[in-house]
SEKOL-779193 format. One record per residue (C-alpha): x, y, z; residue number from 1; residue in one letter. Coordinates in steps of 0.001 Angstrom, whole numbers. Each point is the difference from the previous one (the first is absolute). Layout:
# residues N
      px      py      pz   n res
       X       Y       Z NUM   A
...
//
This chain:
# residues 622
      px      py      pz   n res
   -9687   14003  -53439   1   X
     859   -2460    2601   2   X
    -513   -4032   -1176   3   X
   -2695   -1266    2100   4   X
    2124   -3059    1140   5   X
    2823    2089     934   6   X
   -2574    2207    2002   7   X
   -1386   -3104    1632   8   X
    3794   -1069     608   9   X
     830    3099    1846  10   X
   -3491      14    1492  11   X
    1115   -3480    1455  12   X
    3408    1103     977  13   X
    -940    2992    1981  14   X
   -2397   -2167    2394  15   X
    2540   -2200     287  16   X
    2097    2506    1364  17   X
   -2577    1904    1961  18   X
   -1254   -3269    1893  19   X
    3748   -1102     476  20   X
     822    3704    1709  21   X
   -3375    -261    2197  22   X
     981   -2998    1303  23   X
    3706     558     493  24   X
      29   -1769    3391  25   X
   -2608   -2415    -561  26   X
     638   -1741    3033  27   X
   -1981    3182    1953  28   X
   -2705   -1482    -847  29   X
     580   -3936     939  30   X
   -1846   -1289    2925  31   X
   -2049    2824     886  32   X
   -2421     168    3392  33   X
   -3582    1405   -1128  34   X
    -291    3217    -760  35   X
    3744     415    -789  36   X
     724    1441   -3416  37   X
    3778    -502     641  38   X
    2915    -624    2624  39   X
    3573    1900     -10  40   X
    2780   -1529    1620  41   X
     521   -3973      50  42   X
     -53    -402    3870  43   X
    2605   -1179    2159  44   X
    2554   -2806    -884  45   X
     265   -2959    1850  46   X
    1032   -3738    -657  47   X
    1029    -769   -2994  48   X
    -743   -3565   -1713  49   X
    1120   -1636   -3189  50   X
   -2494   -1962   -1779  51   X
    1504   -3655    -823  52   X
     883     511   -3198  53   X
    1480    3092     581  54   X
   -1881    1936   -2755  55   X
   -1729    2000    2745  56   X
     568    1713    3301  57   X
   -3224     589    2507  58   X
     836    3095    2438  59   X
   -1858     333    3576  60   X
   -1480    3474     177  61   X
   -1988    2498    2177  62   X
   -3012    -323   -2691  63   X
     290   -3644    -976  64   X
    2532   -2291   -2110  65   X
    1711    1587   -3602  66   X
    1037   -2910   -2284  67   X
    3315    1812   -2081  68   X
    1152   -1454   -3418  69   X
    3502   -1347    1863  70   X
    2101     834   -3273  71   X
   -1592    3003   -1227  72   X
    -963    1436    3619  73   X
   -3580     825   -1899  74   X
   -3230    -131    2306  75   X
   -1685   -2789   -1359  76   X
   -2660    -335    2997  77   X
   -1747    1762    3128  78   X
   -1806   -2559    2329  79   X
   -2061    2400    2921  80   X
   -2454    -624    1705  81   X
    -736   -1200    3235  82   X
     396   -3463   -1777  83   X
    4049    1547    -103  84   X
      46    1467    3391  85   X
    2304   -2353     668  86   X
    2603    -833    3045  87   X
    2146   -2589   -1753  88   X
     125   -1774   -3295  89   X
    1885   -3011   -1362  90   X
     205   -2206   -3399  91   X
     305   -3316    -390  92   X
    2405   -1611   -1768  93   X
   -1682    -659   -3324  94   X
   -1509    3664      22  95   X
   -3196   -1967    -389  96   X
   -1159    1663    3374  97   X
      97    3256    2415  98   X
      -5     186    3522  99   X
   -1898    3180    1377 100   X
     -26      15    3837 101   X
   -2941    2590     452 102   X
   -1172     316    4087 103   X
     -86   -3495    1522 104   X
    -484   -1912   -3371 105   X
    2110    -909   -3171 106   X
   -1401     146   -3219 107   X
    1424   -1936   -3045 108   X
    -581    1207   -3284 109   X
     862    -593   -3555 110   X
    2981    2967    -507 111   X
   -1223     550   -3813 112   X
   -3940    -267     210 113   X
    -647     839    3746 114   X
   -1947   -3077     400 115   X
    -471    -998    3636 116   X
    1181   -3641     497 117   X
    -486    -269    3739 118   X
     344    1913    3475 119   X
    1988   -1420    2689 120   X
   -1915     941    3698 121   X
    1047    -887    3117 122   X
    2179    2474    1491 123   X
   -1254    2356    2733 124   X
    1288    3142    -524 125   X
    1739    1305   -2971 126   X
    2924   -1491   -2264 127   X
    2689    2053    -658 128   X
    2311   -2557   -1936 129   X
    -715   -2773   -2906 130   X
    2902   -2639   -1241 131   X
    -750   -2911   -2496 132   X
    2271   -2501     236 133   X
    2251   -1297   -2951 134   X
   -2264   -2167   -1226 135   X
   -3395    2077     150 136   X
   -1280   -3155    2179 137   X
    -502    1948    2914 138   X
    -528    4010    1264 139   X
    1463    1206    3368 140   X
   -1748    2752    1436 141   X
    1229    2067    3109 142   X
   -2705    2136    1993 143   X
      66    2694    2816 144   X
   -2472   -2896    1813 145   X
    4005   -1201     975 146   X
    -556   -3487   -2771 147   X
    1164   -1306   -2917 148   X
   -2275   -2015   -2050 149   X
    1140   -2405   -2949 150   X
   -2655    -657   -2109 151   X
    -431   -2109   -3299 152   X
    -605    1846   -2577 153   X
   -1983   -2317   -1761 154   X
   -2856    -956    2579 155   X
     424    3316    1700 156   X
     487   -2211    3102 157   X
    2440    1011    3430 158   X
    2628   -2208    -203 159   X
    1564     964    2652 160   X
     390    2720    2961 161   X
    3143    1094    1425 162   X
    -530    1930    3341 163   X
    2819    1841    1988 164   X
     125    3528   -1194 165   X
    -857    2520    3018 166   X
    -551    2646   -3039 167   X
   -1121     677   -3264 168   X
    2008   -2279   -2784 169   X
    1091    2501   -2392 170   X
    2301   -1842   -2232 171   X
    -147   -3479   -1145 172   X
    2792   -2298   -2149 173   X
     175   -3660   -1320 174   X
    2879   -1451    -460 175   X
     914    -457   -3627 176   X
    -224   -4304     460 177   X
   -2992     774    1594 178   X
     379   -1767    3177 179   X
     265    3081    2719 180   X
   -1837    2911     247 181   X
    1423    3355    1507 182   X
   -2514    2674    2060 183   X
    1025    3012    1122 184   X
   -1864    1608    3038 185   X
   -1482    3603     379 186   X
    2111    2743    2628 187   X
   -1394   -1595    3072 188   X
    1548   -3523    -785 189   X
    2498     777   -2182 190   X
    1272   -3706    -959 191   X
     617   -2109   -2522 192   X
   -1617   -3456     -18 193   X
     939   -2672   -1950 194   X
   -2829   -3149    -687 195   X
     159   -3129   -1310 196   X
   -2863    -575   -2862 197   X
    -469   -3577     137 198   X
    -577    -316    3866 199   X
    -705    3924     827 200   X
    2864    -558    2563 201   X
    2118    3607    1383 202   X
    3339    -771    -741 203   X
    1300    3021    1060 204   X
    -624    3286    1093 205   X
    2789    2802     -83 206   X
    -107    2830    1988 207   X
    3363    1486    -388 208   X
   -1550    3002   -1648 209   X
     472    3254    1641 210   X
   -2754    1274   -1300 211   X
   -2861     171   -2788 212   X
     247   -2370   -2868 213   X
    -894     943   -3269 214   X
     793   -2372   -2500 215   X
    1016   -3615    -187 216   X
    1201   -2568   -3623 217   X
    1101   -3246    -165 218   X
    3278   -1086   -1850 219   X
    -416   -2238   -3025 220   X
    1421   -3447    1603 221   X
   -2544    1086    3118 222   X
    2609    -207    2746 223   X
     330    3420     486 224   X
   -2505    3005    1107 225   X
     966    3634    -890 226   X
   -1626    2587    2357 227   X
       9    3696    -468 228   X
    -810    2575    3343 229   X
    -454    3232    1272 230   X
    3554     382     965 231   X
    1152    -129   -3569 232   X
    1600   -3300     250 233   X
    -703   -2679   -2014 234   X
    1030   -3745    1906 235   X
    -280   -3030   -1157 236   X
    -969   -3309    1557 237   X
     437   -3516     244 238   X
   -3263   -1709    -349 239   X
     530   -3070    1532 240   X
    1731    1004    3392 241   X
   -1362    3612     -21 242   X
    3612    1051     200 243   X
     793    3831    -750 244   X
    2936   -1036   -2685 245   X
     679    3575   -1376 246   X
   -1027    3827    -254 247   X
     244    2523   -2594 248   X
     720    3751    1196 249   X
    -624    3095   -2839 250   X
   -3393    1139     684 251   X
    -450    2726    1515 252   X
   -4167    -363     888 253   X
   -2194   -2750      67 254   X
     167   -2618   -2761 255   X
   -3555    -244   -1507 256   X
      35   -2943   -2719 257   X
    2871   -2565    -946 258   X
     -82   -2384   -3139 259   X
    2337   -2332   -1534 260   X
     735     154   -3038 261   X
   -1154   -3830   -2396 262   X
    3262   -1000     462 263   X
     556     242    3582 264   X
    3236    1980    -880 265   X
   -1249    3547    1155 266   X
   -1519    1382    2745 267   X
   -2350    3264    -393 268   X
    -723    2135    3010 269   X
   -2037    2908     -61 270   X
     122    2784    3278 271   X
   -1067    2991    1104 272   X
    3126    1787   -1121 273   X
   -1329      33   -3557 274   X
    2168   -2156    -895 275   X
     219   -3846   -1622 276   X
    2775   -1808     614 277   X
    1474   -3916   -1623 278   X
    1963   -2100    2127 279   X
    1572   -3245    -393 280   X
   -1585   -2392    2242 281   X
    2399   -2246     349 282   X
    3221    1913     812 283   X
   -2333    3612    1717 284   X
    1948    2004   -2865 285   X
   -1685    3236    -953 286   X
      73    -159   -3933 287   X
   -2234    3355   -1044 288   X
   -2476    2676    1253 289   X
   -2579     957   -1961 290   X
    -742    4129     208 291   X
   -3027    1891   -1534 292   X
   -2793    -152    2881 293   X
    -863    2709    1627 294   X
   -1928   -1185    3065 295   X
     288   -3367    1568 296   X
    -372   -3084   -1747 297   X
   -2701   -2230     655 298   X
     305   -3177   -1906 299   X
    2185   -1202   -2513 300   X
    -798   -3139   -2774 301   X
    2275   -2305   -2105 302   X
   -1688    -785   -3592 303   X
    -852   -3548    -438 304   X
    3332    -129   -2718 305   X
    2104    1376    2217 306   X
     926    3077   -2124 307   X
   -1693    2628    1571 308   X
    -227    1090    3786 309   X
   -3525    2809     458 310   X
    -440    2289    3176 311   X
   -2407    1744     899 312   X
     589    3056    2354 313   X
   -1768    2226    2606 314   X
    1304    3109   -2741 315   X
   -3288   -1493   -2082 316   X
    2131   -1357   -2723 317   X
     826   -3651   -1287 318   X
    3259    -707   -1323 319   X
    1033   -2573   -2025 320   X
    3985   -1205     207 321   X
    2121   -2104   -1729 322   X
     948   -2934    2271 323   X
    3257    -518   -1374 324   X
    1257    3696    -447 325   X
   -2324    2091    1917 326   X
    -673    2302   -2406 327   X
   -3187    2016     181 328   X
   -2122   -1002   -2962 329   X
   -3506    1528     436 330   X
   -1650    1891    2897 331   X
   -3493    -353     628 332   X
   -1990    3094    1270 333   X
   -3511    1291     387 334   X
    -215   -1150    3300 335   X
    -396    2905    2952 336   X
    -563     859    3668 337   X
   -2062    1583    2145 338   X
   -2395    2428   -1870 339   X
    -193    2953    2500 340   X
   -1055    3098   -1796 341   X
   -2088     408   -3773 342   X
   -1032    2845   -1556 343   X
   -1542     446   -3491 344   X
    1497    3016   -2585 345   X
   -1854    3167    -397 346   X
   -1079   -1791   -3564 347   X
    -592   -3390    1274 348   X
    2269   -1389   -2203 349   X
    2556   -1353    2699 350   X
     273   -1099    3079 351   X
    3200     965    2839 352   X
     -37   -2944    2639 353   X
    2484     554    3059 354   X
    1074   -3334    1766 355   X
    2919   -1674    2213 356   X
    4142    -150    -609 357   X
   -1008    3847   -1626 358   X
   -1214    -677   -3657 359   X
   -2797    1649   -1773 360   X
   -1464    -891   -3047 361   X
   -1748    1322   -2888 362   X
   -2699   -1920   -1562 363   X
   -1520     789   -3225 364   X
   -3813    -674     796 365   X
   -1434   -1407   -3497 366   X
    2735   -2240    -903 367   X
    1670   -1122    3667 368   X
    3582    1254   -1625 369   X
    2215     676    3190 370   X
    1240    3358   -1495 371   X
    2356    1275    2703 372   X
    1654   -1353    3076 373   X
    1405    3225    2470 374   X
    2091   -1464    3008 375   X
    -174    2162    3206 376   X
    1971   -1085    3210 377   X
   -2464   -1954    2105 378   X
   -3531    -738     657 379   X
   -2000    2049   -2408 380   X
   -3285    1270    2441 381   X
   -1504    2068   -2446 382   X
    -117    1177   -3784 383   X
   -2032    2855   -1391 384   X
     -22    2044   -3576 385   X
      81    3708    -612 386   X
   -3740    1307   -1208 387   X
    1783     244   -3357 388   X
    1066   -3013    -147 389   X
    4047     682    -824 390   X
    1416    -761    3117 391   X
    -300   -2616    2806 392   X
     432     123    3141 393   X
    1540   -3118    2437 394   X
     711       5    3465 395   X
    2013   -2284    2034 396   X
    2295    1268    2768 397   X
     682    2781   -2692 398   X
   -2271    1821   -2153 399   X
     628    -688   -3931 400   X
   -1121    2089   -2818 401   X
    -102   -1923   -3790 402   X
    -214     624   -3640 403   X
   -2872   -2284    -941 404   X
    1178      92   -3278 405   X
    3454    -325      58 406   X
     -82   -1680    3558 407   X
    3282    2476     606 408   X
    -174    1346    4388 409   X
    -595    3673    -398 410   X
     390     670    4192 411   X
     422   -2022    3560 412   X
   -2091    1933    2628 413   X
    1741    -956    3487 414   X
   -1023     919    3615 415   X
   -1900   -3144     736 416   X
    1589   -2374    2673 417   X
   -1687   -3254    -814 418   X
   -2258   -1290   -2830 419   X
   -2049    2120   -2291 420   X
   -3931   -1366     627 421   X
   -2201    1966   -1946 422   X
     250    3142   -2959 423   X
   -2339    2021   -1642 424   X
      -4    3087   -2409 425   X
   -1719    3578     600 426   X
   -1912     379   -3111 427   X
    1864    2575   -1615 428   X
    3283   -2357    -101 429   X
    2327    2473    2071 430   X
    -299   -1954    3672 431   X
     427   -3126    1358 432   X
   -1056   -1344    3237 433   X
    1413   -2750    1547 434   X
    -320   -2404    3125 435   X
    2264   -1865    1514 436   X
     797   -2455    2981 437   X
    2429    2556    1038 438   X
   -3329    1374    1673 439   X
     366    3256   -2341 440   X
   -2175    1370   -2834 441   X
    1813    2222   -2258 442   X
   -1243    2341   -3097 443   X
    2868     332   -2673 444   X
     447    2742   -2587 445   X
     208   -2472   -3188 446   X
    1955    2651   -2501 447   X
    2774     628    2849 448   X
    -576   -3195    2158 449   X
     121    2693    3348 450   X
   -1783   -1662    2884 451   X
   -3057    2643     123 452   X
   -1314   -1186    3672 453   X
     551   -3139    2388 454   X
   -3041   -1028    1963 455   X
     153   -2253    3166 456   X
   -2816    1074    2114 457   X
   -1148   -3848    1594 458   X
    1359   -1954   -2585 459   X
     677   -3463     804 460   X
    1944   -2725   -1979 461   X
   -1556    -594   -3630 462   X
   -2439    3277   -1073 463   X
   -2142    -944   -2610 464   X
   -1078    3457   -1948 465   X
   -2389    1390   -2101 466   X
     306    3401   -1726 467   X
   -3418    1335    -942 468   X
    -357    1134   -4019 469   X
     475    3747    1061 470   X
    2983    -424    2024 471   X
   -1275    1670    3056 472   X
    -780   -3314    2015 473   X
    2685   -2763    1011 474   X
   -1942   -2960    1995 475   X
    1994   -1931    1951 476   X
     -55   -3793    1286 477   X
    2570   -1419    2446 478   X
    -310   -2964    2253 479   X
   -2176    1192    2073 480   X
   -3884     155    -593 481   X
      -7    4167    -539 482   X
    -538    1219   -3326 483   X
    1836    3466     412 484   X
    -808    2939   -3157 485   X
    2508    2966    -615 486   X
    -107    2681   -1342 487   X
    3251     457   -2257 488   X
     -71    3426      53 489   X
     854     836    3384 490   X
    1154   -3662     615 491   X
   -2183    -614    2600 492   X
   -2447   -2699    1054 493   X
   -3618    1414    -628 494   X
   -2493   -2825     883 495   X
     352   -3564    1670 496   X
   -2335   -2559   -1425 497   X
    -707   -2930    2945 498   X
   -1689   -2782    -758 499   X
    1908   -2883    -755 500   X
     585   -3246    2378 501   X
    3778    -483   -1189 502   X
    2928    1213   -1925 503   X
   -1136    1686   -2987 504   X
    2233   -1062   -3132 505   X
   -1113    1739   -2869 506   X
   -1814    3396   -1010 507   X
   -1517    1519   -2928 508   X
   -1679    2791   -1099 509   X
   -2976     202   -2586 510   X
     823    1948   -3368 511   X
   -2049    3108    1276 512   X
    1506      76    3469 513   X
   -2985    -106    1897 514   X
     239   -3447    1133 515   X
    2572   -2059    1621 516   X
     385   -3986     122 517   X
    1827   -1952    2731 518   X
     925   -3279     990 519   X
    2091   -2265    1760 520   X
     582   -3152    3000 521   X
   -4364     828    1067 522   X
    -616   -1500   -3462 523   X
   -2183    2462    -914 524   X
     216    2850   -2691 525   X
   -1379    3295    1193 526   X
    -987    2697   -1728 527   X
     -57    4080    1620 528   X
    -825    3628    -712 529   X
    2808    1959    -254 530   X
   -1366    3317     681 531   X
   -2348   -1340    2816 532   X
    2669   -2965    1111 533   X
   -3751   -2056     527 534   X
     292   -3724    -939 535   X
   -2398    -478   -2532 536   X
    -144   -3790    -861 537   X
    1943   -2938     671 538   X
     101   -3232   -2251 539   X
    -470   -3633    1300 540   X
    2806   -1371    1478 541   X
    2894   -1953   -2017 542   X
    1199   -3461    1284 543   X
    3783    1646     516 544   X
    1807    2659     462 545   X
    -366    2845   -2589 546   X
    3723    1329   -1196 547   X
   -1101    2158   -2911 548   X
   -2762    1725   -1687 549   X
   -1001    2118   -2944 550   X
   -2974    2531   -1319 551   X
    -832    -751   -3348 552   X
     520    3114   -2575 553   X
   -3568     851     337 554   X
    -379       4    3664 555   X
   -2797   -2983     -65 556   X
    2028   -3010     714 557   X
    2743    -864    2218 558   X
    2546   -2984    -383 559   X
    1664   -1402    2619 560   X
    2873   -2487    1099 561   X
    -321   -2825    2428 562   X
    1698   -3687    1033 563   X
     106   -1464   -3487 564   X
   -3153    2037   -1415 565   X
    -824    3274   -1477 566   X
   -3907    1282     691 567   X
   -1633    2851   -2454 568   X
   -2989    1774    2529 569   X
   -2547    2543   -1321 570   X
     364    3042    2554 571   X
   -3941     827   -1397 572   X
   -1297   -3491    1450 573   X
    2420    -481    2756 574   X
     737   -3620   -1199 575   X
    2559   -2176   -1692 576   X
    -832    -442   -3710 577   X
    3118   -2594    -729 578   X
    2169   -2329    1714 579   X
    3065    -528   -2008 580   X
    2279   -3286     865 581   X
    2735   -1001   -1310 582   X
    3410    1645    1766 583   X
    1875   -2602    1759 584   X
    1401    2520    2696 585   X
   -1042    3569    1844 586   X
   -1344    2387   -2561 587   X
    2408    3044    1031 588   X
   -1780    2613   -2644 589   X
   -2507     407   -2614 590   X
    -292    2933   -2543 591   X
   -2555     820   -2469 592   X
     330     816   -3897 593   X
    -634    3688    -876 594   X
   -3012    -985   -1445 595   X
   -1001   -2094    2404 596   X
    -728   -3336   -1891 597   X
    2970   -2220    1574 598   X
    1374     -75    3469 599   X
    3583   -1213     651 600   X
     713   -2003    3197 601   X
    3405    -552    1296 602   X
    1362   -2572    1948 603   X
    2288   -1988    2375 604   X
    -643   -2660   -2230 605   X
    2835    1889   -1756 606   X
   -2767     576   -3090 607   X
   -1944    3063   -1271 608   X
   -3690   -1199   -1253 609   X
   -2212    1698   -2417 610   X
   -4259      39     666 611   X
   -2075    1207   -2282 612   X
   -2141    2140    2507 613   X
   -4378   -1099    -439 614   X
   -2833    2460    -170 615   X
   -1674    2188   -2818 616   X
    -181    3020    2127 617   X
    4356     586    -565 618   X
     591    3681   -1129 619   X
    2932    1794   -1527 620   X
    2086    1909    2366 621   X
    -990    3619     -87 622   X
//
């Protein structure tokens, strides 16, 4: 007989263990829009910022700002929201306060409770670049209304405005005494301005750049300005006579972010060439280039001690170096890109999401778990599982077949001369059909991987398609505003459906075939016999463009995919039921659950969203 405390132990140690696996990736559910019962994928990476003390580091994303642990690399904090929507964000000094530059205005808040302590209003248009200077006296703030205001931070009062830019100001610098400030001008102006605090004077403006300007730092004794451009080279600049006095070649793209390091020793460059590279100020010498990055390198940070230089990359990883060394000593990832493509498992237990620079991931649905990551060769357009559930299916400008379990590729289909855009299963598992912007349509013998038939009949440059549940029916969208049907059999186009005002994007059928949806640039879902080709009903219109949309596994409801929004319409009422917000980006697809209770929506906003789907009237699939 078991003790009762040792049952009670073990009682208490397996839902310890059960609540730790269901929340695996607890950060799936941080900062969720309503309606959302989770988000896959971390969004995009952008500028990277150390918080004073160094303890933390904030990252710029598609979906809002992640606050990492800066020695562990742990996610410690999700801040989304259109409170986070964010073009530019600064500290100051003490830490004691964050600069959010959000449209026209900046708002500063406490960094730890979120507390509002003021907004700053007074620009025009909207502020692309935030700089405190070194004493957290005073806030510079650059604007595409061609300005710079310096405001006290205190009083929340303009200080001063500096006027001169013919473009945006996208980058903005104060000199480490704190005497000059540095502004950097947008592609149509394309200078670098130099200002005097005290008197708001111009003391110069260099144009010697050849072209864009991405980045500009300060030395530590403030008599030089480092400036990094699209031509890869990095030249630096005396600030008092504007004089070019040296330029460093080994770039071999644009130079994205530069940083010295605390004791002015070091130079950090970051480029397009994936790479990050230290120079020696003083004497131009390359000393080391950092290698690891797989796509571009957007910004690059020195830790307030000096030890540690962080990166953050367009490859959707964060890397953290050591300054002296430059040895890799933890990579952050999570972060992802363009969600083009989701599809749920036969058993609703995972989800396959396609997206850019050819990954596609495997997502365990209760938990958030990333279970598998499959690398194809590009853009993935579209993902799809076999009816049993054992293989899936990817297609980029090649045709994949995978081992869900064992994530090992079982065959390449190739014919297709561009990208892969949509894929779907016959029921019984033993054909594919596939559309590309090739202009082709091909059926493929799965077993073998023979190309069974090639249709091209009118095709223009991105088919969308939708294979009916019996096989016999292929609808077909292009970028025109004809909905053509074909019967696979013969290969042949049967019926032409005419209706729509524009493009048509997206088509799917109903689970019993009898009933196909469409939408597209009109902005209007529309809904047709297939037998009869009559339009029977067409839903009220959407503010944008519709890219995607869905039937529900009972044929009732219909999801669909819009300009930062994803709408649920009952097809019995001809109306929209729910509005759901909260994508930062185009919502490229949408897929429901086999049972119908959650909808995924995919994104540009590089993130995959969870909604738990309203109504009592939700059947099982039969």
């Amino acid at each position: 007989m078991i003790n009762l405390s040792l049952l009670t132990i073990l009682i208490s140690l397996f839902s310890l263990l059960s609540l730790s696996n269901s929340f695996a990736e607890d950060y799936t559910r941080w900062g969720l829009p309503d309606g959302a019962i989770a988000r896959f994928g971390k969004g995009s990476v952008g500028e990277l910022t150390y918080f004073p003390d160094g303890t933390r580091l904030a990252v710029k994303s598609s979906i809002g700002i992640w606050i990492y642990d800066a020695h562990t690399g742990e996610e410690i904090d999700l801040l989304a929201g259109d409170t986070w929507d964010v073009n530019a964000l600064a500290f100051s000094p003490d830490g004691k306060t964050l600069a959010v530059a959000k449209d026209k205005n900046i708002c500063l808040l406490d960094p730890d409770t979120r507390h509002q302590k003021g907004i700053l209003a007074g620009h025009t248009r909207g502020v692309y670049s935030v700089a405190f200077s070194p004493t957290g006296e005073t806030l510079a703030s650059g604007s595409s209304d061609t300005t710079i205001k310096l405001w006290d931070t205190h009083t929340g009062k303009v200080l001063r405005t500096f006027a001169g830019h013919t473009g945006n100001i996208k980058s903005l610098a104060y000199s480490p005494n704190g005497k000059m400030l540095a502004s950097v001008g947008a592609r149509n102006d394309n200078t670098i301005r130099l200002w005097d605090i005290q008197t708001g004077a111009l003391r110069q403006t260099i144009t010697e750049h050849p072209e864009d300007i991405y980045s500009i730092v300060y030395s530590a004794d403030s008599l030089t300005l480092a400036s990094g451009g699209q031509d890869g080279k990095i030249r630096f600049w005396d600030v008092r006579t504007g004089q070019l006095l040296k330029t460093l070649v080994g770039h071999t793209g644009i130079v994205f972010s530069l940083a010295y390091s605390i004791d002015g020793a070091t130079l950090a460059s970051a480029g397009l060439d994936n790479t990050i590279r230290l120079w020696d100020p003083h004497t131009g010498k390359h000393l080391r280039t950092l290698i690891g990055h797989t796509a571009y390198v957007r910004s690059v940070k020195y830790s307030p001690d000096g030890k540690t230089l962080a990166s953050g990359s367009h490859d959707r990883t964060i890397r953290f170096w050591n300054a002296d060394t430059g040895e890799l000593l933890k990579t952050i990832t999570g972060h992802t890109t363009y969600i083009s493509s989701v599809t749920y498992s036969p058993d609703g237990k995972t989800l396959a999401a396609g997206s850019a620079k050819g990954k596609i991931r495997l997502w365990h649905i209760q938990t958030g778990e990333l279970l598998k990551t499959l690398t194809g060769s590009d853009y993935i357009g579209a993902v799809a599982y076999s009816p049993d559930g054992e293989t899936l299916a990817t297609g980029d400008s090649e045709i994949r077949l995978w081992d869900v379990q064992t994530g090992e590729l079982l065959k390449t289909l190739t014919g297709h001369k561009d990208g892969v855009s949509s894929l779907d299963y016959f029921s019984d598992g033993s054909t594919l059909v596939s559309s590309s912007r090739d202009k082709t349509i091909r059926l493929w013998d799965v077993r073998t991987g023979k190309l069974l038939r090639t249709f091209t009949e009118s095709l223009t440059k991105k088919p969308s398609i939708s294979l009916s549940p019996d096989g016999y029916t292929l609808a077909v969208a292009t970028d025109e505003n004809v909905i053509r049907l074909w019967d696979t059999r013969p290969g042949k186009v049967a019926t032409r459906l005419i209706g729509h005002a524009h493009s048509v994007t997206s088509v799917a059928f109903s689970p019993n075939r009898s009933v196909l949806a469409s939408a597209g640039g009109d902005e209007k879902i529309r809904l047709w016999n297939v037998t009869t080709g009559e339009r029977l009903l067409t839903f009220p219109e959407h503010p944008k463009w519709i890219y995607t949309i869905a039937f529900s596994p009972d044929g009732q409801t219909i999801a669909s995919g819009s300009w930062m929004e994803v709408y649920i319409s009952d097809i019995t009422t001809g109306k929209h039921t729910t509005i759901r917000t909260g994508h930062t980006g185009v919502v490229n697809c949408v897929a429901f659950s086999p049972d119908g209770r959650t909808l995924a929506s995919g994104s540009n906003d590089s993130t995959i969203l969870l909604w738990k789907v309203p109504g009592e009237h939700l059947r099982e699939k039969r």
